[in-house]
Every structure is written in structure tokens, then in C-alpha cells.
C-alpha positions in Angstrom: -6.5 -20.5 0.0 -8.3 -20.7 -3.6 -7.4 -17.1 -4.6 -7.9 -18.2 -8.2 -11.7 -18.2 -7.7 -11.7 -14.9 -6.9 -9.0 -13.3 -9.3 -10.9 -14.2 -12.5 -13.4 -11.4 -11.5 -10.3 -8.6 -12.3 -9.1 -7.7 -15.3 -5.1 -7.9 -15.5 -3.9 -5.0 -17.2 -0.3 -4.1 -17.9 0.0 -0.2 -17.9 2.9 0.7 -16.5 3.1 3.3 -13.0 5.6 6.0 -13.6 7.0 6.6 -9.9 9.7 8.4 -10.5 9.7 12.5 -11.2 12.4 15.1 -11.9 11.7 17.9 -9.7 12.5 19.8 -12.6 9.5 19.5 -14.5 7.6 20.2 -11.2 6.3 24.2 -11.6 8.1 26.4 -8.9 4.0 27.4 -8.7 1.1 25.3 -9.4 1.7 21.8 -9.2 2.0 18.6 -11.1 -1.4 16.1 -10.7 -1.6 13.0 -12.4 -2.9 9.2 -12.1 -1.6 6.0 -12.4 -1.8 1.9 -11.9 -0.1 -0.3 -10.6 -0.9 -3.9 -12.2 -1.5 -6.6 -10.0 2.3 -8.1 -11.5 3.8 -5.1 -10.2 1.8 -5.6 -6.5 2.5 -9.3 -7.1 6.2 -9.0 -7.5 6.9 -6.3 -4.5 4.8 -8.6 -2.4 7.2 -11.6 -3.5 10.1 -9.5 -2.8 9.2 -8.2 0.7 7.9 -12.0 1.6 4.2 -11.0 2.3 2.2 -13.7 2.0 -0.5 -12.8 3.9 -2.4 -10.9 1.1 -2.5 -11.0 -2.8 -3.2 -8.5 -5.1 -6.9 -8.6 -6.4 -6.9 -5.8 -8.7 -4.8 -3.0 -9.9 -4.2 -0.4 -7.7 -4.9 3.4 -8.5 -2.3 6.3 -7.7 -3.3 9.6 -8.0 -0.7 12.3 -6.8 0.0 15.8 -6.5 3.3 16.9 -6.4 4.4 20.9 -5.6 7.6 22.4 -5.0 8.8 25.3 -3.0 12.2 26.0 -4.0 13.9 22.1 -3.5 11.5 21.0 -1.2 8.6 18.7 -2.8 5.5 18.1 -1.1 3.5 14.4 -2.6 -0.5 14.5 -1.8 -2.4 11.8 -3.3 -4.4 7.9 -2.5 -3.7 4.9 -3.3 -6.9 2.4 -3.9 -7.3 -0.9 -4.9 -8.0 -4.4 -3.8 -6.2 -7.4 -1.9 -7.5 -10.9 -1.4 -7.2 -12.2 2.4 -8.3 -14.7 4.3 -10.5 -14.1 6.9 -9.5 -14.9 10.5 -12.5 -16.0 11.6 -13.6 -18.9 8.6 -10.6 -18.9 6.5 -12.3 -18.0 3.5 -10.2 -15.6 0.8 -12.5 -12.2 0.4 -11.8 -9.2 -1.2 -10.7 -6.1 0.8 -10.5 -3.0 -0.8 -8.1 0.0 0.4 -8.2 3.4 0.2 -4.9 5.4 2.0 -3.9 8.3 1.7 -0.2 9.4 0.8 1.7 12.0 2.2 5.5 12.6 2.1 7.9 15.8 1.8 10.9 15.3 0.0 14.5 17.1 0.5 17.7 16.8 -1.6 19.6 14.7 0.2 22.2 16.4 1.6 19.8 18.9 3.3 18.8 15.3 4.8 21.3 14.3 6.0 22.4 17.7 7.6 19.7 17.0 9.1 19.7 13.9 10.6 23.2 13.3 10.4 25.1 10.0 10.3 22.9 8.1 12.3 24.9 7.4 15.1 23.3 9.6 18.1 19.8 9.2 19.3 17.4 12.5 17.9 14.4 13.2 19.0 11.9 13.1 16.1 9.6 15.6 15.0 6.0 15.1 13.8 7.2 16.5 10.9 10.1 13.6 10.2 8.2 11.2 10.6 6.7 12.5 6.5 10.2 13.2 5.9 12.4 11.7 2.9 14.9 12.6 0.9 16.0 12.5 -2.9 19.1 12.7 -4.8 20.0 13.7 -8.8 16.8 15.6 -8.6 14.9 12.4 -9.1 11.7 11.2 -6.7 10.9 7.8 -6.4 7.6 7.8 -4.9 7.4 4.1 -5.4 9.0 2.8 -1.7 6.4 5.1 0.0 2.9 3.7 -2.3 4.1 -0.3 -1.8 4.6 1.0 2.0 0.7 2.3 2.5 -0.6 -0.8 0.6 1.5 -2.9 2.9 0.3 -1.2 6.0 -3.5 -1.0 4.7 -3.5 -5.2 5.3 -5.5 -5.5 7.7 -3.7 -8.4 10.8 -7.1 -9.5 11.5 -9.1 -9.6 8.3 -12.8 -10.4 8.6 -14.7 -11.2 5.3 -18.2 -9.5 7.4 -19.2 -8.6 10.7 -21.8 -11.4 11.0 -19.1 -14.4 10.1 -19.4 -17.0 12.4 -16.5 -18.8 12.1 -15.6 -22.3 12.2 -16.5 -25.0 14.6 -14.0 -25.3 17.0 -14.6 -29.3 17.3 -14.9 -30.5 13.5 -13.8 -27.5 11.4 -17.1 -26.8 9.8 -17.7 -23.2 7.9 -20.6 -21.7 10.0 -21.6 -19.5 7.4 -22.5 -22.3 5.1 -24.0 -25.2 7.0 -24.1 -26.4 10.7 -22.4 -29.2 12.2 -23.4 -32.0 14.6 -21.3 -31.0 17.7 -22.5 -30.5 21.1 -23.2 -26.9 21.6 
């Protein structure tokens, strides 16, 4: 794939995403808003790490977040946007996609966690309410696992650069969408 075409078109910027919070300076009412990028590096790097090579970062990605507490629980609300190049399943072709999720996570300290949930070592039956569930410790949150997580799942497995692409020939490899071959139909 020639993601290099397409990457020149985004500007690389290197602002830093703060991902971790002390509860403490969450207000027991009201709650803490904010917004945030992650550089393409950043994506870049995670991506790396976790061995996704599927998808690259095409721009930086935007985090905005609310955060409120009720006593030690935390409650994250926010979206992550931004923009991965893929390759389309159909022509081969890197496009951009652009993502748009939605994050949504309560946080516990976590021993109340693991009270919880215990040591791991009997089957529970999961609420619909665990499955938002996480934990933090030293009154720090480090929302960072759960934003990489929803731009990971937001990759689409069959990514298709328009709903009109038609594909390569299966015979000589030509791109439909920009020319025609000499096959037999």
C-alpha cells in the first residue's frame, strides 16, 4: 500500500493527550470536560505495539471527555474522532476512513473491583453493567487503554473505499475503477 500519498494531506502535530486524571481534582458535583489529541506518532506507536497492521493513522485523533464522580465511582462520557488509512477489500486501494465512537466506561478503586469480581478463578455471570466496568488504583485514571481500544474496534474488517467500487478483475488484476481490461466477460 502507498499510504505516503495520502498522509501528506494531514498535518503531524505533536500535542501531547493527557490520559491520566486524579479523581481528586474531579468535583464531587459538576464535572470535569475537556479535549484532547492524540498525534498520529502516538496512534502509530500503539498500533506498532499491539501488531495492527491492517490500518495506519491518517490524522490525529480528537478526545473529548467528561468525567463525574459520585463519591469514588467515576463515570468517562466522551468521542473519539479521527482518521485511519485502509485498504479497500474490494480494489486494494488505501482510502481514508474517518471514525467517530463513542466512549463510555465507569471506573471503581480497585479493591471495590476486585470484591467484586474476585480472583478470577470461578465463572460469573456478567452484568450489562460490567461489561463498562474498570477499575483504578492510587486514585489515578488512565483512560488511555479504553480510547486505543474504540479506535482499534472502529477498523472496519471489510473496508470499502465507496459503495460503487468495482473491484479488480478477477483474471488480470486490473483496477475497475480506473480503466477496463480485455478479459472475457
Amino acid at each position: 500500500m502507498n499510504f505516503k500519498k495520502i498522509r501528506q494531506d494531514f498535518p503531524i502535530l505533536n500535542q501531547k493527550f493527557e490520559m491520566l486524571f486524579n479523581i481528586k481534582l474531579i468535583p464531587a458535583t459538576g464535572s470535569l470536560t475537556g479535549c484532547s489529541y492524540l498525534s498520529v506518532e502516538e496512534i502509530k506507536a500503539e498500533f506498532e505495539r499491539r501488531g495492527i497492521e491492517d490500518a495506519k493513522p491518517g490524522a490525529r485523533a480528537q478526545v473529548t471527555y467528561e468525567l463525574s464522580r459520585s463519591d469514588t465511582t467515576v463515570l468517562l462520557k466522551g468521542r473519539v474522532k479521527g482518521a485511519l488509512i485502509v485498504e479497500c477489500a474490494r480494489c486494494l486501494e488505501p482510502f481514508v476512513f474517518h471514525f467517530d465512537t463513542e466512549l463510555y466506561q465507569l471506573y471503581i478503586p480497585e479493591t471495590k473491583y476486585r470484591q467484586r469480581f474476585g480472583g478470577g478463578e470461578e465463572e460469573l455471570e456478567l452484568t450489562r453493567e460490567d461489561l463498562v466496568l474498570s477499575y483504578y488504583s492510587d486514585d489515578e485514571i488512565d483512560i488511555s487503554p479504553l480510547v486505543y481500544e474504540e479506535i482499534i474496534l472502529s477498523i472496519p474488517m471489510k473496508p470499502i473505499c465507496r459503495g460503487d467500487c468495482k473491484g479488480l478483475c478477477p483474471r488480470c488484476g486490473t483496477n475497475l475503477n480506473t480503466g477496463t481490461c480485455l478479459c472475457q466477460k
